[in-house]
C-alpha positions, -999 to +999 in steps of 0.1 A: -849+051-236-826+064-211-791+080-225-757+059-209-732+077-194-707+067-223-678+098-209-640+083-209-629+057-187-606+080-163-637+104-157-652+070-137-643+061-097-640+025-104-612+020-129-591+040-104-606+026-073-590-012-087-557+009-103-548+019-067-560-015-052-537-034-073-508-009-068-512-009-031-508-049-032-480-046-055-463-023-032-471-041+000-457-070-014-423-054-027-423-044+009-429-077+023-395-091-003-376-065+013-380-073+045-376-107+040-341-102+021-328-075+042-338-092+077-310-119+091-323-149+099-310-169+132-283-194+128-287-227+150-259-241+164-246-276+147-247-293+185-272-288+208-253-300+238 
């Protein structure tokens, strides 16, 4: 029978490859509600004579 690699979760590429995955998307999106906050939007005028 052929022995599992049973080492600890952090020694594995995976775990970290989703942990920076999801941290990248959290941050983009931060980013993204940033920019939409801090970005005036155009007024329109109440007439358009």
């Amino acid at each position: 029978m052929a022995e599992r690699d049973t080492g600890p979760w952090y020694r594995h590429f995976w775990p970290w490859f989703i942990i920076v995955l999801l941290g990248f998307s959290v941050s983009a999106s931060l980013y993204t509600v940033y920019l939409a906050m801090s970005t005036a939007e155009p007024v329109l005028e109440e007439s358009y004579d």
